[in-house]
C-alpha positions as CSV (number, residue, x, y, z in Angstrom):
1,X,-23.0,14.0,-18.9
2,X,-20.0,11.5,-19.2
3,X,-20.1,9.3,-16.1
4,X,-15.9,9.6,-14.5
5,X,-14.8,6.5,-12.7
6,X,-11.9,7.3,-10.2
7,X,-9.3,10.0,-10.7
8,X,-5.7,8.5,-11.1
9,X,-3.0,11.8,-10.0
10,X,0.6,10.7,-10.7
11,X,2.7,12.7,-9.4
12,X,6.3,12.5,-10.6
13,X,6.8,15.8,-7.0
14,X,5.3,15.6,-4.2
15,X,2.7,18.7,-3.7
16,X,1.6,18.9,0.3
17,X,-1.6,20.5,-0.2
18,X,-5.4,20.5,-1.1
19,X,-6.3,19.1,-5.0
20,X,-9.3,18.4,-6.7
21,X,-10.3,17.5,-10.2
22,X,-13.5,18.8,-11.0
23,X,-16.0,17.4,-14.2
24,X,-16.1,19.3,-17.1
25,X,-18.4,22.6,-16.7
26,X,-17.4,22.7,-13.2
27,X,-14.4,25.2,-13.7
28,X,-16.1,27.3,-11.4
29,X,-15.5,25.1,-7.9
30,X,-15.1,26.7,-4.7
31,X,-11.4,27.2,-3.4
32,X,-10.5,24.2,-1.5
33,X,-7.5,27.1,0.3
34,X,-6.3,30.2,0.0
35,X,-2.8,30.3,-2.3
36,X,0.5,30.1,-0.9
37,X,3.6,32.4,-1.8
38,X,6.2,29.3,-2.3
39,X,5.4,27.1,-5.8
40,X,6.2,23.5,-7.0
41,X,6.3,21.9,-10.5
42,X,4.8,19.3,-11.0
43,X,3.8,17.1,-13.9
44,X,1.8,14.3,-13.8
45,X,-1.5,12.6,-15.4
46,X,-5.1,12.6,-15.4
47,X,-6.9,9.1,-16.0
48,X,-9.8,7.5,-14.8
49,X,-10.2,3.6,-13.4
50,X,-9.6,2.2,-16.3
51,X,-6.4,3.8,-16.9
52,X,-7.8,6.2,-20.1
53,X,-6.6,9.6,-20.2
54,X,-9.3,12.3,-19.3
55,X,-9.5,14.8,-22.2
56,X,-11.4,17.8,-20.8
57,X,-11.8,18.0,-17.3
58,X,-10.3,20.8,-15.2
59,X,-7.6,21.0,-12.6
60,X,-8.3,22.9,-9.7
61,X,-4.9,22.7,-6.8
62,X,-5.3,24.7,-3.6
63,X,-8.2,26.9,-4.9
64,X,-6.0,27.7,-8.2
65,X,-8.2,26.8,-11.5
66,X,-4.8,25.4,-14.0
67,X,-7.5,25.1,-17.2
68,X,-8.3,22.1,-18.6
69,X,-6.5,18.9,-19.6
70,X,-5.9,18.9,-23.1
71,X,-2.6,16.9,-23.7
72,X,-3.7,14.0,-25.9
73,X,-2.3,11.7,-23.4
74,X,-3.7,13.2,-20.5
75,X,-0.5,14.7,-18.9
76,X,-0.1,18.3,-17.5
77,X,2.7,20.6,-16.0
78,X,1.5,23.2,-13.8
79,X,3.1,25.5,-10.8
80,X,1.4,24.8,-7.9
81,X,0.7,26.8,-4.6
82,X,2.0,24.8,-1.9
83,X,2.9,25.4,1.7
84,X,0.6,25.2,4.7
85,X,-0.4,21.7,4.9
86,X,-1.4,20.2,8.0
87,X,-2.3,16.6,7.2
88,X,-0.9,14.3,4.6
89,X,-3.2,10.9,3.5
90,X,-0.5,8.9,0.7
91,X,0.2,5.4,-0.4
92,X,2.8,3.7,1.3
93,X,5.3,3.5,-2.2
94,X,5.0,7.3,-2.2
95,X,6.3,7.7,0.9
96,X,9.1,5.3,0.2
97,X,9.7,7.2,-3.1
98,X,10.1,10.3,-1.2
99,X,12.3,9.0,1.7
100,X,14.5,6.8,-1.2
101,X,15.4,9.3,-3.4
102,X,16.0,11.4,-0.2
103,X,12.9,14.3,-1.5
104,X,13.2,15.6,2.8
105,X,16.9,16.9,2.5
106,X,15.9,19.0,-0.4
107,X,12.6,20.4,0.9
108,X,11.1,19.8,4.4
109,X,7.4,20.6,5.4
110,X,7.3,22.7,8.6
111,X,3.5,22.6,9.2
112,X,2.7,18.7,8.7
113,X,0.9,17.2,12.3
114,X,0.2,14.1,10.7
115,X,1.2,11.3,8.3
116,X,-1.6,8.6,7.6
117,X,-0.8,6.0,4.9
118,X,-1.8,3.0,3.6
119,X,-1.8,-0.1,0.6
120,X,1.3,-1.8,1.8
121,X,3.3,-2.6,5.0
122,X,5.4,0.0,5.7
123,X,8.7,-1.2,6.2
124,X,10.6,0.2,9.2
125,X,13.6,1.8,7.7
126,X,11.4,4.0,5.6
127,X,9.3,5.0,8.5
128,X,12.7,5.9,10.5
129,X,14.1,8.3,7.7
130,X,10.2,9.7,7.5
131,X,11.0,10.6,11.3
132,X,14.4,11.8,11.3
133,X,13.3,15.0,9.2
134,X,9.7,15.4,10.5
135,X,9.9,14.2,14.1
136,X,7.3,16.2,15.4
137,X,4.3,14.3,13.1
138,X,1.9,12.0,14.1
139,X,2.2,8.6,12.0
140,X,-0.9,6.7,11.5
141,X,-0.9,3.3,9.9
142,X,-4.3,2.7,8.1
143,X,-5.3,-0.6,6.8
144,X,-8.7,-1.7,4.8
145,X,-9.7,-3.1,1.5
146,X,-11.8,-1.2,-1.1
147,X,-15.1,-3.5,-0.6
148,X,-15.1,-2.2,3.5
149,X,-15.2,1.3,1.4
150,X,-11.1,1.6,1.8
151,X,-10.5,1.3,5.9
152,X,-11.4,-0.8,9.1
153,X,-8.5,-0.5,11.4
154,X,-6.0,2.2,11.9
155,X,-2.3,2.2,14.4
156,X,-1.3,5.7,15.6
157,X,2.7,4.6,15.9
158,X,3.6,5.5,19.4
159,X,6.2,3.7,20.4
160,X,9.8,2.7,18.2
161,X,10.3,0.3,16.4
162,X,13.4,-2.1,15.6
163,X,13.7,-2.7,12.0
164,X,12.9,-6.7,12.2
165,X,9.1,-5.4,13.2
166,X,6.2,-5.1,11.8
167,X,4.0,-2.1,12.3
168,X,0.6,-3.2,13.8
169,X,-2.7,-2.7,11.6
170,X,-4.3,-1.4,14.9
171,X,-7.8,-1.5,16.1
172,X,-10.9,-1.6,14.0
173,X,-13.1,1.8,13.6
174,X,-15.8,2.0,16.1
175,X,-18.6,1.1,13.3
176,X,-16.3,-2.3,11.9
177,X,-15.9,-5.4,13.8
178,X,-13.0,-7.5,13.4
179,X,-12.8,-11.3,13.2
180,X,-9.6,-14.0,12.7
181,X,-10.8,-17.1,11.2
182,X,-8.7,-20.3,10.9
183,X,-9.5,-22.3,7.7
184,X,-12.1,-24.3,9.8
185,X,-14.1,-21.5,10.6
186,X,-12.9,-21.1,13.7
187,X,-11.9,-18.2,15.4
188,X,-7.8,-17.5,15.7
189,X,-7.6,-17.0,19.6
190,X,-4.7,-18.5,20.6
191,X,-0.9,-16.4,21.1
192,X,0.8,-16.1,17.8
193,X,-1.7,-17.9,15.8
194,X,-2.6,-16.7,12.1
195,X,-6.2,-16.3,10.8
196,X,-7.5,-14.5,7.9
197,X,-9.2,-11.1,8.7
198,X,-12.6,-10.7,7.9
199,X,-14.5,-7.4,8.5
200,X,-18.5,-6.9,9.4
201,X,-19.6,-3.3,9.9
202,X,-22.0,-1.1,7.9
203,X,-19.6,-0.2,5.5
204,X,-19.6,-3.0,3.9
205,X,-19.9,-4.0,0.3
206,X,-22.9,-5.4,-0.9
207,X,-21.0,-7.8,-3.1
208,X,-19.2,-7.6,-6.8
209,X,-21.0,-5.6,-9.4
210,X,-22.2,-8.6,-11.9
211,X,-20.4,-11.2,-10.1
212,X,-22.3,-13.3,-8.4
213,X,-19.6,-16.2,-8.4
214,X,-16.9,-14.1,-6.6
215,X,-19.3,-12.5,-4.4
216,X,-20.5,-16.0,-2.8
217,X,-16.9,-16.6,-2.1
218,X,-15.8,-13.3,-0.6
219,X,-19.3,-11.8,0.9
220,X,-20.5,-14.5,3.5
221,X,-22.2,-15.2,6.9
222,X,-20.2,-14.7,9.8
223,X,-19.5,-18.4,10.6
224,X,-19.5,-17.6,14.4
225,X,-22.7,-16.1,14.5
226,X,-25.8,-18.5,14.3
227,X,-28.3,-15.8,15.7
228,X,-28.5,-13.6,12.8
229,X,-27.6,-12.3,9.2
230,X,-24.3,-10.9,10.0
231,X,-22.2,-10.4,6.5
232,X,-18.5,-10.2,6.7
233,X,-16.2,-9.4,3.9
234,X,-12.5,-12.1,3.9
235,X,-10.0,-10.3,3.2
236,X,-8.0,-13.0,2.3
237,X,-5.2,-11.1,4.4
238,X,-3.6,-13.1,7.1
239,X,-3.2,-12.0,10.4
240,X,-2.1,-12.3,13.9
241,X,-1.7,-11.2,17.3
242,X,1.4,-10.1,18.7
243,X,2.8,-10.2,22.2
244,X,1.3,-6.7,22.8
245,X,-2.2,-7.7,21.9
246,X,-1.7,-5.7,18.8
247,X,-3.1,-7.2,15.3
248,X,0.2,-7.4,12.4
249,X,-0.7,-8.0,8.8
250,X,1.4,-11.4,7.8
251,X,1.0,-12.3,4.6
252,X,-1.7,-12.7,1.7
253,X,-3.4,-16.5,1.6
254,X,-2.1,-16.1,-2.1
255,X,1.4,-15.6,-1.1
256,X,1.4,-18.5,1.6
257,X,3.2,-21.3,-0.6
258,X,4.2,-25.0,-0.3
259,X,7.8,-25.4,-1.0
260,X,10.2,-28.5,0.0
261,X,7.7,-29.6,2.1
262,X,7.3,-26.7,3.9
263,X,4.6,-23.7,4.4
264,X,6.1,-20.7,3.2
265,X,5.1,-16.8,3.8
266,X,6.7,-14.6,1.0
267,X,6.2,-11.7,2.8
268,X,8.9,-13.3,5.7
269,X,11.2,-13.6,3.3
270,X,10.9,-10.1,2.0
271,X,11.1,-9.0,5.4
272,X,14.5,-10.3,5.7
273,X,15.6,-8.7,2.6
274,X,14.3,-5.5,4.1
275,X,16.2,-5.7,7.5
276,X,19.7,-5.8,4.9
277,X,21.0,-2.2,5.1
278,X,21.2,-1.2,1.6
279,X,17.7,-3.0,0.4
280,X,14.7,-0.4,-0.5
281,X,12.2,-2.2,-1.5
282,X,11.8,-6.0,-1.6
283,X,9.3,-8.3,-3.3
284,X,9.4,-12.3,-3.4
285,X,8.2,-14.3,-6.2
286,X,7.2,-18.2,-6.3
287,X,7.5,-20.3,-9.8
288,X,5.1,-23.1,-9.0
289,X,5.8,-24.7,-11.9
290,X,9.9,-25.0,-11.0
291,X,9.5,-24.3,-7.9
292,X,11.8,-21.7,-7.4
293,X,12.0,-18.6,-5.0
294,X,12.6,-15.1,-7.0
295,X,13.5,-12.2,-4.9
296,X,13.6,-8.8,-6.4
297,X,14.7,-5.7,-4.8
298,X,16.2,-2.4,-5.2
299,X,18.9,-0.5,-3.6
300,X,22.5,-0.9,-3.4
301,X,23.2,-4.0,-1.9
302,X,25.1,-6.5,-4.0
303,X,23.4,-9.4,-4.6
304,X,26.2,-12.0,-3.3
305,X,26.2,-9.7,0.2
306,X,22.0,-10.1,0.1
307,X,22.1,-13.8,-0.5
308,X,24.6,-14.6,2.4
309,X,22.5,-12.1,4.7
310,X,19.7,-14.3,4.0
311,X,21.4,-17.3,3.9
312,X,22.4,-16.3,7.9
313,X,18.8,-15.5,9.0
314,X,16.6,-18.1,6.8
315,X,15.9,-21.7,6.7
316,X,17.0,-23.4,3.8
317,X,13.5,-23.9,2.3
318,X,13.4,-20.4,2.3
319,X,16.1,-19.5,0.5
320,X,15.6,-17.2,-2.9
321,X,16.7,-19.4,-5.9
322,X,17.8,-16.1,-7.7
323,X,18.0,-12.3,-6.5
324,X,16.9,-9.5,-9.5
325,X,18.4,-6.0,-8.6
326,X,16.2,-3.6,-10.0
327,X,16.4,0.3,-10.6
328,X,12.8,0.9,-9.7
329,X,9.5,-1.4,-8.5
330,X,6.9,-1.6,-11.1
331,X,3.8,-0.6,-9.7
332,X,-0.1,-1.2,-10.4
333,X,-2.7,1.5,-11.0
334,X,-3.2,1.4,-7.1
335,X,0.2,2.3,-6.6
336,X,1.1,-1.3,-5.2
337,X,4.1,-3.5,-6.2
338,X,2.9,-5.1,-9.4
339,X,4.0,-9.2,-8.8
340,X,2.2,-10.1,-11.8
341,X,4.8,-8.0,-13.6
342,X,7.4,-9.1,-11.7
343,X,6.5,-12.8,-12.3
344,X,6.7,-11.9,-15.8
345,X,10.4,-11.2,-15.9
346,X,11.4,-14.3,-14.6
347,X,9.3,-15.8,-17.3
348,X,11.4,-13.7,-19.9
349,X,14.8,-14.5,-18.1
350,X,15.3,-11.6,-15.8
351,X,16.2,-13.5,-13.4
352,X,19.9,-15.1,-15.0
């Protein structure tokens, strides 16, 4: 039997309940729940990790077999049973979709208890318009990598938040520990300061399938232990303690730049861009070779109003050289924003 890597769903509607993609001969799958009365369309794709369409397998949504995927591309349209749902698990861009193109107005769920999401920082003003319509839900923040086998900390939001904060990554779960290590091996301990977040627990990874190289660098002895094997996983996520005592994602150690002489966090600057009004979605760029600063967004605001906001609450060495309005983010295959592509368009002009 053909061996599936993970199942890619892209969902152009949202559908709030159960869905399962079952292997070829297995058309006969138990209900995952009984059918509701009220239906959605939705079209979307079927591909595994590689991005290939999957010719052959059947769709099975809430206990309803659809058939199989034919579509030479791997597409399908189906009406699906929907209604009911009492916990909702999504990537952080599909939540900002939904709350952007203001999906809530149109159609609100009235059973939802919870809301956990995760793959990006949720940015404030997204999580305020998620509230507004569904007040009564419980919002969980989850953050892990996929060699920790996806989380190690989670953040049930249970206070509010101003929109120049961060939401908190939380507390690790009870079988992860969680360590903050400067550059010198150290342990980040003091207020305020920033170490990279590194994960021990027995979930894990054992390394990189066929890599030994990258799994030296990434899979390594917990430098503060010198009793036993301890393995931790570096994230290569920064990270640091806020006035609370609660643990806020900063950066990536690949987005911390040197520019005029000064250390630079890209995801401060897209911060900034956020707290602007009429900004959706923001995403910060650095051309090492010219070193210039590329900010990219989407949303309203005009760019002369965006730059002067920044201008107001920046240093100058953290000024954007250029701001790109765009219609939509282009996202990866794991539904994050794609800066490879973005770095691209400044390559092809974009940006002038």
């Amino acid at each position: 039997m053909k061996k599936y890597g993970f199942l890619t769903l892209i969902l152009c509607l949202f559908c709030l309940g159960e869905a399962a993609v079952a292997s070829p001969g297995k058309a006969d799958a138990a209900p995952a729940a009984q059918a509701q009365s009220s239906k959605l369309t939705v079209k979307g794709f079927v591909k595994d990790d590689k991005g290939d369409p999957m010719i052959g397998v059947t769709l099975i949504v809430k206990g309803t077999n659809f058939g199989t995927v034919s579509n030479a591309d791997g597409s399908y349209s189906i009406d699906v049973p929907y209604g009911g749902a009492t916990l909702m698990v999504w990537a952080v861009s599909a939540l900002c979709f939904l709350t952007t193109m203001n999906a809530l107005a149109y159609k609100t769920p009235t059973t939802l208890r919870a809301i956990l999401f995760s793959g990006e920082v949720m940015p404030i003003k997204h999580l305020h318009k998620l509230q507004k319509y569904l007040p009564g839900v419980q919002y969980v923040n989850l953050y892990g990598p996929t060699e920790i086998t996806c989380n190690c900390t989670y953040y049930i939001v249970d206070r509010e938040f101003a929109e120049n904060e961060t939401l908190p990554i939380g507390v690790p779960f009870k079988n992860e520990r969680i360590l903050l290590l400067t550059p010198d091996g150290g342990e980040a301990v003091k207020d305020g300061e920033i170490g990279e977040l590194c994960v021990s627990g027995t979930s894990v990874a054992l390394g990189y399938y066929k890599d030994a190289e990258r799994t030296a660098a990434c899979f390594t002895q917990n430098p503060l232990n010198h009793a036993y094997l301890e393995p931790i996983y570096r994230t290569g996520d920064l990270v640091k303690v806020n006035e609370r005592g609660e643990m806020v994602y900063v950066s990536r150690k690949d987005f911390q730049i040197k520019h005029m002489g000064h250390r630079v966090e890209l995801g401060e600057i897209e911060a900034a861009a956020m707290r602007c009004d009429a900004v959706t979605r923001a995403c910060c760029t650095f051309d090492a070779e010219r070193q210039r600063l590329h900010l990219f967004y989407t949303g309203s605001c005009e760019k002369a109003a965006l730059l002067a906001a920044l201008k107001e609450s920046l240093p100058p060495f953290m000024q954007p050289n250029t701001a790109v309005q765009l219609d939509e983010m282009p996202l990866n295959k794991n539904g994050k924003i794609d800066r490879t592509a973005l770095a691209a368009l400044t390559k092809k002009g974009a940006h002038k």
